[in-house]
N, C-alpha and C positions, 0 to 999 in steps of 0.2 A: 807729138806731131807739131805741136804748134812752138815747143823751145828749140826742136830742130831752125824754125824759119828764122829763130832771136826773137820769139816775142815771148816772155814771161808773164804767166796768168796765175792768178790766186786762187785757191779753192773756192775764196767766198766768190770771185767772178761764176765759176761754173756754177756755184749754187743759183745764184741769181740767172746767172743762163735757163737751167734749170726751173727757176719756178717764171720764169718768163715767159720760156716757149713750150715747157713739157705740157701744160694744159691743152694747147692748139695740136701739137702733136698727136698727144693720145688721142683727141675726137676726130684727129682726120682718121687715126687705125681704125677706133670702134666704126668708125661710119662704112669701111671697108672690109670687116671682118665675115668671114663665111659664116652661113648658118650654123648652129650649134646646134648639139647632141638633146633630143628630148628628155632625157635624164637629170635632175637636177639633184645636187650634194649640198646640202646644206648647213651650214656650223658656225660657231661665234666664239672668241678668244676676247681674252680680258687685257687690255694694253692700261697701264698704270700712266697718268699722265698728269702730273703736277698733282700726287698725291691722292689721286681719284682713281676711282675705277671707273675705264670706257671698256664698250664692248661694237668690235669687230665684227660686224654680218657679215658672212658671205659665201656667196653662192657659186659654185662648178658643176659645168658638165660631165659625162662621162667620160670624154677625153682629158681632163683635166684643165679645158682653160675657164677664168675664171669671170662669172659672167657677170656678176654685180657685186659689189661692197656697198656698206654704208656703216658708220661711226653713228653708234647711240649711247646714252650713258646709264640705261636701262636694257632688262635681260628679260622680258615678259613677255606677255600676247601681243600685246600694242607692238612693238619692237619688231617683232615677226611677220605681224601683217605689215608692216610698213613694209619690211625688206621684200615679200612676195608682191604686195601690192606695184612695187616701184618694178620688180622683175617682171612682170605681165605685160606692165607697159613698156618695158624697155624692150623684149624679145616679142611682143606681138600676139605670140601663141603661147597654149600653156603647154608642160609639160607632159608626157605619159607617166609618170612616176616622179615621188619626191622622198631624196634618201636623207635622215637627219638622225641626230645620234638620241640621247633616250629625254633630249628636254620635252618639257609637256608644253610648252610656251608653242612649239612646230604644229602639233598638233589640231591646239585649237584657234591656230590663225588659218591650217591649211581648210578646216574648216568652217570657216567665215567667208573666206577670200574663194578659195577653188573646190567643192567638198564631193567633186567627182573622181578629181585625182585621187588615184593612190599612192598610201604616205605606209615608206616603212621603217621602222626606226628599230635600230640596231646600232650597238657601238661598233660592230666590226663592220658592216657593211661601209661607213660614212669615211674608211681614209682617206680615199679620193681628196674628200674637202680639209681634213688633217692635214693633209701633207701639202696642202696648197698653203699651209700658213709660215711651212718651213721658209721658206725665201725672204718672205716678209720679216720674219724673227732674225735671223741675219742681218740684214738691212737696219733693222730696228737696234740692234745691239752694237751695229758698226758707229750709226750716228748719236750712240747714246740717247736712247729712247727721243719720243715724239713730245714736243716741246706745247701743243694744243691739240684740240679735234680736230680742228681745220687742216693745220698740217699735215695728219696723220691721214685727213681723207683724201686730201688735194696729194698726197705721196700716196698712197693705196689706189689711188685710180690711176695713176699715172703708171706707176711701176705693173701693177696690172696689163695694164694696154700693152706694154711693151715684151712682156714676159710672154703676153696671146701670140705676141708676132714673133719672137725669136725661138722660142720652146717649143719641140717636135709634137706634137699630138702622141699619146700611148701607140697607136695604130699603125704609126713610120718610126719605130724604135729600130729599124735595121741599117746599118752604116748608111748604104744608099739612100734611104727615104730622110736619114737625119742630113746628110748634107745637101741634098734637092731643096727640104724645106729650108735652109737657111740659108742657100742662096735666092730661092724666091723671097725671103725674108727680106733680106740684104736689098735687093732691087724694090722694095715697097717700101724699106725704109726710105733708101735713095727719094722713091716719086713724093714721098709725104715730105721728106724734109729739103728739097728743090724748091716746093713747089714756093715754100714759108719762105726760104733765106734769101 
């Protein structure tokens, strides 16, 4: 679009683009996102980063959007309650159920933190949150892995945000309902990024 007009931009501009205005952008979506599904999926993925292992929390609804991340470099109880800890406050209310696959770490944070919910842990139940980490692993593989935590958290919440708002919900999976949502998508992206430029 923009070599059509004659102006020539480098990748590294759009990166900087990028880590400039993507932060403001994703809190104006989050701040506008409908409520979400009381079901929560919960899972964590190991991202290799300058020779360390970190680990990726995070959290989806039933529908599959995804409702928190957080980068730790621990995989334990502590780690777990931090990440429910931080989702309680971020969503307000707690969930009716929490789906996680078979670490013991889910367990005894959900009981510290919430211990009325019910937690059921199953490997097949938890794809939901498996398959939310497929995009991120793409991305991650396109840019030749994540160069710190910070980056990886500061892209993970970013890219998040944006996938809530472009990505049809499980529920409008039918031609019609996928083009409606991305045209209301389209027009919220429009009001969010007007509002910035």
């Amino acid at each position: 679009m923009l070599l059509e007009r004659g102006i020539v931009v480098s990748y590294e501009t759009i990166r900087r683009w990028g880590v400039k205005f993507g932060p403001a952008y994703a809190c104006r979506l989050r701040r506008k996102r409908p409520s979400r599904n009381d079901i929560w999926h919960l899972d964590e993925i190991v991202v290799s980063i300058a020779d360390r292992k970190h680990f990726l929390w995070r959290a989806v609804d039933h529908d599959g959007y995804v409702l928190d991340e957080i980068v730790q470099n621990r995989r334990n109880t502590k780690a777990a309650k931090r990440l429910l800890t931080r989702l309680l406050k971020k969503q307000g209310l707690a969930p009716k159920r929490i789906i996680t696959d078979k670490l013991r770490s889910y367990g005894a944070a959900r009981r510290q933190v919430m211990p009325a919910i019910e937690h059921r842990s199953h490997k097949g139940l938890n794809n939901r949150a498996e398959n939310s980490h497929v995009p991120l692993r793409k991305r991650e593989r396109m840019m030749q892995r994540f160069r710190s935590p910070g980056s990886l958290q500061r892209f993970a919440s970013i890219f998040s945000a944006l996938r809530n708002l472009f990505v049809p919900p499980r529920s409008k999976r039918s031609a019609f309902g996928i083009h409606i949502h991305r045209l209301n998508a389209m027009a919220e992206w429009k009001a969010v990024t007007g509002t910035l430029a």
